[in-house]
C-alpha positions in Angstrom: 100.2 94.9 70.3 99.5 96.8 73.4 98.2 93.7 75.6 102.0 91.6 74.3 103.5 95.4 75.5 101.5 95.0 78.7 102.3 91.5 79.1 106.4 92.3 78.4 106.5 94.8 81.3 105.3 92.0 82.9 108.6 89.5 82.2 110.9 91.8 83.2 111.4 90.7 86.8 112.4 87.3 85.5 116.4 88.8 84.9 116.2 88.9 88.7 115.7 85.6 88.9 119.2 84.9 89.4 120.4 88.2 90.4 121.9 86.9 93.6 124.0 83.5 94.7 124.4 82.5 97.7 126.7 79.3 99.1 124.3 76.3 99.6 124.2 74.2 102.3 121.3 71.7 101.1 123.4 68.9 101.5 124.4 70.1 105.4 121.1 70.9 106.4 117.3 70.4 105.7 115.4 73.2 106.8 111.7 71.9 107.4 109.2 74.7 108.8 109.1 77.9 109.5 107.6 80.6 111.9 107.5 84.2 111.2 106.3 86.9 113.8 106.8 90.1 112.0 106.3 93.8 114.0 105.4 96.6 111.3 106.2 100.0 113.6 103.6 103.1 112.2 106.3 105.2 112.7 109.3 103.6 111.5 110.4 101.7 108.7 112.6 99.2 110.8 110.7 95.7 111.1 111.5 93.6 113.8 110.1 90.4 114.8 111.4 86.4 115.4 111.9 83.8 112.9 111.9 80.3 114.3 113.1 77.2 112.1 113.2 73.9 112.8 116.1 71.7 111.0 117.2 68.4 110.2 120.9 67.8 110.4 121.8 66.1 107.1 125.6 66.3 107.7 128.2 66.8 110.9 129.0 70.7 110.6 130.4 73.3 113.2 128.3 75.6 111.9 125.3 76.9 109.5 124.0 80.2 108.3 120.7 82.3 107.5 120.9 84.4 104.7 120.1 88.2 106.4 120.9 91.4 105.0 120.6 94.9 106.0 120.1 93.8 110.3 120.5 96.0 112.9 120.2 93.8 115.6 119.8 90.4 116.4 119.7 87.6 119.3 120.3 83.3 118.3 118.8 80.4 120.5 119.5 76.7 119.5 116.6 74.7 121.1 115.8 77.6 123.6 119.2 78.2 124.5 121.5 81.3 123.8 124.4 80.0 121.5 127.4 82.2 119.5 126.3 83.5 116.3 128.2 86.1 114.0 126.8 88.2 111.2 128.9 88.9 108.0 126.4 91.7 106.2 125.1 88.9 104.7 124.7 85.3 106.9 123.9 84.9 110.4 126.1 82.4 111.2 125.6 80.3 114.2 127.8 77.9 116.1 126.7 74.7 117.6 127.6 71.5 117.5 125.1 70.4 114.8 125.3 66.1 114.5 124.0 64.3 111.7 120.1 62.8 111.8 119.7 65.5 114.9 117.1 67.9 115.1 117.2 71.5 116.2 115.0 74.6 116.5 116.4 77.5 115.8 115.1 80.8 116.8 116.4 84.6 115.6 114.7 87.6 117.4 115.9 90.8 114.9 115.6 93.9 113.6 116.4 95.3 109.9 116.2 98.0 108.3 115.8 96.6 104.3 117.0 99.4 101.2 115.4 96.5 99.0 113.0 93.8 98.5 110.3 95.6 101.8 109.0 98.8 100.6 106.9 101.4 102.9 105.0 103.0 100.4 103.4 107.4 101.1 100.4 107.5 99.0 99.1 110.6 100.0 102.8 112.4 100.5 102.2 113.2 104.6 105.8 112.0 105.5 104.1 108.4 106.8 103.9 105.2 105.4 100.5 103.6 105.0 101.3 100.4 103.0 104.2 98.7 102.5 104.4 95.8 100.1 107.1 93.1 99.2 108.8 91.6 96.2 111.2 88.2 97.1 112.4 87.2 93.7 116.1 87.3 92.9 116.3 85.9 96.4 115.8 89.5 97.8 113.7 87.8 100.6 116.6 87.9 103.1 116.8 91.5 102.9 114.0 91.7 105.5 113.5 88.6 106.7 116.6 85.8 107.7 115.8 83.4 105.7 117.3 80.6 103.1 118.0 82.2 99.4 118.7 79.0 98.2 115.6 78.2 96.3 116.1 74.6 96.6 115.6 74.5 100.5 111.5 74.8 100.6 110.1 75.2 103.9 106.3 75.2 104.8 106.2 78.8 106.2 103.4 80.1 108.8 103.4 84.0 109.2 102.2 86.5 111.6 102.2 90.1 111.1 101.6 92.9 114.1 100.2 95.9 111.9 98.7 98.9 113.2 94.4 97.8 113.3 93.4 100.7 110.9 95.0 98.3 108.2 94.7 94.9 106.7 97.7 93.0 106.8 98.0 89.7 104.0 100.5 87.3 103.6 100.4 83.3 102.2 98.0 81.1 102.9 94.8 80.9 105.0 94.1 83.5 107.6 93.4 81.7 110.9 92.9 84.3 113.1 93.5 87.6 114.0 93.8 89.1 117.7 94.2 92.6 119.0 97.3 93.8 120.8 97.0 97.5 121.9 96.8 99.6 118.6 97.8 97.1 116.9 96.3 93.7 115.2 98.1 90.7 114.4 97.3 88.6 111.3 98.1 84.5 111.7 98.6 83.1 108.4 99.2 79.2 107.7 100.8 77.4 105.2 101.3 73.4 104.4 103.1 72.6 101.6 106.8 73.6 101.1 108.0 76.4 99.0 110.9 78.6 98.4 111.7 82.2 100.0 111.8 84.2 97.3 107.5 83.8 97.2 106.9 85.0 100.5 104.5 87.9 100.7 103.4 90.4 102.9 101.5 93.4 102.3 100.2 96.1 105.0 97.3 98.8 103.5 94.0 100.2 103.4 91.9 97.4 101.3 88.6 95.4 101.5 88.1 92.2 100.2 85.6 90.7 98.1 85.2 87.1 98.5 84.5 84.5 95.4 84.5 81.0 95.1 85.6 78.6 92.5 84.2 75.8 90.5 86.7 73.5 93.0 85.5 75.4 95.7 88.5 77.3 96.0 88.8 80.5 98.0 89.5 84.1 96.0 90.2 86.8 97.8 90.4 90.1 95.6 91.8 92.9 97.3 90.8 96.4 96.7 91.1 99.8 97.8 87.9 101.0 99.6 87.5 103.5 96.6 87.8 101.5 93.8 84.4 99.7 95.0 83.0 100.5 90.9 86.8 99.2 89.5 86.1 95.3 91.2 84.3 94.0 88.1 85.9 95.0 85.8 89.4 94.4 87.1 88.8 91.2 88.0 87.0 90.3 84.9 87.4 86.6 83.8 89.6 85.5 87.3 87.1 83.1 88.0 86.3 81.8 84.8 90.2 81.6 83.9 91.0 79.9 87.3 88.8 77.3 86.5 89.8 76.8 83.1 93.9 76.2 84.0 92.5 73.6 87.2 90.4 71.8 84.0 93.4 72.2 81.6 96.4 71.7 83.5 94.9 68.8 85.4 95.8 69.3 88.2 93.8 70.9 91.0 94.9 74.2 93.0 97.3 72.9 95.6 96.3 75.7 98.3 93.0 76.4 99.9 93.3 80.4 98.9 94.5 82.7 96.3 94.4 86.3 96.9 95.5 89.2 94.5 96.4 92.1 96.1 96.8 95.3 94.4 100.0 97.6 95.5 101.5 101.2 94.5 104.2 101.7 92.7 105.0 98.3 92.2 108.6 97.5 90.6 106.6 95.0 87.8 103.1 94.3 87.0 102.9 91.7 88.9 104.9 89.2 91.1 103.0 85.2 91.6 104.1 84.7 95.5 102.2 81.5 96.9 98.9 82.0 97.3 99.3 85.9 97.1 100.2 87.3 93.7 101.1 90.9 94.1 100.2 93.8 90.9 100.2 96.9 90.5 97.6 99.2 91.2 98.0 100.8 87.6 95.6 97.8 86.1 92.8 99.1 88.5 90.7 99.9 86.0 86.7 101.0 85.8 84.6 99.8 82.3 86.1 102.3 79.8 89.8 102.1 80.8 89.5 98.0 80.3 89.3 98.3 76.6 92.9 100.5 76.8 94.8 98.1 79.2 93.7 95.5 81.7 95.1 93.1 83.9 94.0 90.0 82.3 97.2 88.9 80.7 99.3 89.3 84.0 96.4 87.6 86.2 96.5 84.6 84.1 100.2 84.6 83.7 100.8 85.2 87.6 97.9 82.2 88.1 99.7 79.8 86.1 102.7 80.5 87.9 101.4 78.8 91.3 101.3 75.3 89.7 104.7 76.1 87.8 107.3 78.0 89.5 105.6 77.8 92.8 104.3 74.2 93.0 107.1 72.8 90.9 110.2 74.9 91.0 113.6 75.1 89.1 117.0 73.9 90.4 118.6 77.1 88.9 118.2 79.8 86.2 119.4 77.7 83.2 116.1 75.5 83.6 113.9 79.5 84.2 111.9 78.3 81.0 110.2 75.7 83.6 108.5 78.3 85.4 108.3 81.6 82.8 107.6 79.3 79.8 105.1 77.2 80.9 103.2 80.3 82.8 103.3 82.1 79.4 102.3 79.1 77.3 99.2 78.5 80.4 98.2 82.0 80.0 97.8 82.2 76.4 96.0 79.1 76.6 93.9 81.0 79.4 93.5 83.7 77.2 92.3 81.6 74.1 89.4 80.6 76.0 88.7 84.1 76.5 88.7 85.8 73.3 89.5 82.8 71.0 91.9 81.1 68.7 92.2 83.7 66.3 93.6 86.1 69.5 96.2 82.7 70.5 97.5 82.4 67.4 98.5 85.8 66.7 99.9 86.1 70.2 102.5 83.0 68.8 103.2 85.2 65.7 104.0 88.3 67.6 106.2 86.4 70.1 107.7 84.6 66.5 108.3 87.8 65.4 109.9 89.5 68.9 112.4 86.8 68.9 112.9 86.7 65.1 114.5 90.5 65.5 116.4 89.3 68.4 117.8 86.8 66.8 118.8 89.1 63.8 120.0 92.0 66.6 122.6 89.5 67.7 121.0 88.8 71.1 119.5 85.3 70.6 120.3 82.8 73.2 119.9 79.3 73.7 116.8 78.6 76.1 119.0 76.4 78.3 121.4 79.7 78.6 121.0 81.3 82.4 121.7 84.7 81.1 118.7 84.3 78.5 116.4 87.1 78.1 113.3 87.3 78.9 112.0 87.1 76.1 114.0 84.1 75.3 112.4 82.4 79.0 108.9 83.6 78.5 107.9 83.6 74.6 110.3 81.0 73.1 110.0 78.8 76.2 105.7 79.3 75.5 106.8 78.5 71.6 108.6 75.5 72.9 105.6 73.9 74.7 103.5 74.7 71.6 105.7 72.9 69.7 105.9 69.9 72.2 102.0 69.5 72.2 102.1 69.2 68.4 104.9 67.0 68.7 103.7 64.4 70.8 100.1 65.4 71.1 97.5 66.7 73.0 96.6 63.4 75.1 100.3 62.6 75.6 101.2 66.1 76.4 98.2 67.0 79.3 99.4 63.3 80.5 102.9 64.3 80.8 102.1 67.3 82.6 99.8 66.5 85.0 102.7 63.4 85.8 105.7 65.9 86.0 103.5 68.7 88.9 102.6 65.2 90.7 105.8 63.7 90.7 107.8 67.2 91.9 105.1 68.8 93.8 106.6 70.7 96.7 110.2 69.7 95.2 112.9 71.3 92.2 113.4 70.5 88.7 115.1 70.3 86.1 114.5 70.3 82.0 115.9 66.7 81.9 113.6 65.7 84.7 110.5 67.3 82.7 111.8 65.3 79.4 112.1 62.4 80.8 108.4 62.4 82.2 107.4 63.1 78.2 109.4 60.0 76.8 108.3 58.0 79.2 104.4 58.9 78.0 104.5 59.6 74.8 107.5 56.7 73.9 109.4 59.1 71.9 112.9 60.2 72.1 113.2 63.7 73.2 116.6 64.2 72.2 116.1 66.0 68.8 113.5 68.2 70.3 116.0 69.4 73.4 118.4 70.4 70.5 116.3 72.0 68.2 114.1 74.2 70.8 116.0 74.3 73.7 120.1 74.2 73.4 
């Protein structure tokens, strides 16, 4: 009970999910790459930096916006030249005569001052930060950085961060370079292949790194502080083995060149999956003897299967949540199963059965389908779902099915229909009675 109490701390972040809408403008404009050049001050908590986007036109339009929230000052160029822009405490909008098929860059030179979402962090209670650490889902990513909260708008994003050099900054994707300026150092990170907002990462902090290599010859890169040398082992234990285990079972090889885990303090959740950079907290550092109390195993493999499904393959909107949260649970316990074996899998389904059993009977049971689900509803039933399905249609038919639907959508958004559809197609079935019976 106390790794399915661990591992429901865990779900809670996936209520924020959809915490905040914003007006979409997918159809107006495509918005392609990316490139961030952030400045963290070691005396302030403002960030300031540029963000330069370049945009394809789908659609005449006056105007277009960038989601930004809390900025304190900020300075619009379309294709290098200054252009009117106003700022509504939530959108930069900018003015231009934007024609359809035509390209643009867009560049914003700001500075913000986020109450959410970018958190400078005083470990050791001087009255200065030394680490700061962010968490994008519920489309808080705009709180910070301008940027589009509409998930369905991925963009391949390449960040750079100018931290003071006693620290190690990390964000997604592979580190290209770094290069001194002043005091400070500045981290280039790249990315190439799209994804949404809300999984961008930064984190700025006293860490080392050790460096490990998969069976795919994949990059890990697990982060620790410089004092929890001892604590590597055995909070890392089984990363390697699990990583390779969801590549074999899912099909499907890791899509990035790098995956780092970074531990943080005082971390909202346990854990958040941001592409290529899955951020936990500090509390599952852990040396030999505190691993058999509570350990991080069941939030590493969840987070893990979360870049194939969530980050990968993402949903349109939170009525189809179940795409991302259920499948990550369902990976995980399969993750898990090859750890400590069937016996531990199958009573992991019966204490999920049973959580969702007294929800039902407490009057909160929802459909899966419902946006306002739970998250119990979105992590366990959605896992119980998938279960289900494999037995359904079985096991051939199902890792088929799968490994179609992340090649089909990679890089793009789902929805459950589009999954379905994927599974009659293999397996010949009808999927109708199934959507009714597990999932509306």
């Amino acid at each position: 009970m106390k790794t399915f109490f661990l591992w429901s701390i865990a779900s809670l972040y996936s209520i924020f999910s959809i915490a905040q809408d914003s007006p979409s403008q997918i159809d107006i404009v495509d918005f392609k790459t990316a490139a961030v050049d952030i400045y963290v001050n070691e005396n302030s908590e403002i960030i300031s930096g540029t963000v330069s986007y370049n945009l394809t036109i789908l659609k005449d339009t006056p105007s277009l916006f960038i989601d930004a929230k809390n900025i304190t000052r900020y300075d619009v160029k379309v294709d290098g030249k200054p252009v009117k822009a106003d700022y509504n405490e939530k959108q930069i909008v900018v003015e231009s005569r934007f024609r359809e098929s035509a390209t643009h860059d867009i560049s914003i030179e700001f500075s913000t001052q986020p109450n959410t979402a970018l958190y400078h962090i005083d470990k050791d209670n001087d009255g200065k930060w030394d680490q700061i650490w962010t968490q994008g889902q519920g489309k808080y990513t705009s709180n910070w950085l301008p940027s589009i909260d509409d998930m369905n708008d991925k963009i391949v994003w390449d960040i750079s961060i100018t931290a003071p050099s006693q620290y190690q900054a990390i964000s997604n994707g592979v580190l290209l370079e770094t290069t001194e300026v002043d005091k400070n150092r500045k981290w280039q990170f790249n990315m190439d292949i799209p994804m949404s907002s809300y999984l961008i990462a930064m984190v700025v902090g006293n860490y080392e790194v050790a460096k490990k290599m998969s069976a795919s010859q994949k990059q890990m890169e697990l982060y620790y502080y410089p004092e929890d040398l001892q604590k590597i082992e055995p909070t890392y234990r089984h990363t390697i083995k699990m990583f390779d285990f969801l590549e074999q079972e899912i099909g499907i090889e890791y899509p990035w060149k790098v995956y780092k885990q970074i531990p943080v303090k005082d971390f909202l959740y346990s854990g958040m999956e941001n592409t290529t950079a899955t951020i936990y907290s500090d509390q599952f550092v852990v040396d030999d003897i505190a691993f058999n109390d509570g350990n991080y195993v069941t939030v590493n493999a969840h987070e893990m299967a979360h870049q194939w499904f969530g980050n990968l393959v993402t949903e349109t909107s939170g009525k189809h949540h179940w795409l991302q949260e259920g499948f990550a649970t369902y990976y995980s316990m399969l993750a898990e199963q090859e750890i400590y074996g069937e016996d531990h899998y199958y009573m992991t389904l019966f204490e999920n059965a049973e959580s969702l059993i007294a929800q039902t009977k407490a009057g909160r049971g929802t459909a899966l389908l419902d946006p306002n689900a739970s998250s119990l509803t979105f992590y366990q039933h959605g896992a119980w779902a998938l279960h289900a399905l494999r037995g359904e249609i079985g096991d051939a038919d199902f890792k088929l099915s799968v490994r179609t639907y992340l090649k089909q959508y990679a890089g793009r958004n789902v929805t459950t229909d589009d999954f379905l559809k994927i599974v009659s197609n293999t397996s010949g079935k009808d999927m109708s009675e199934f959507k009714n019976r597990w999932l509306t």
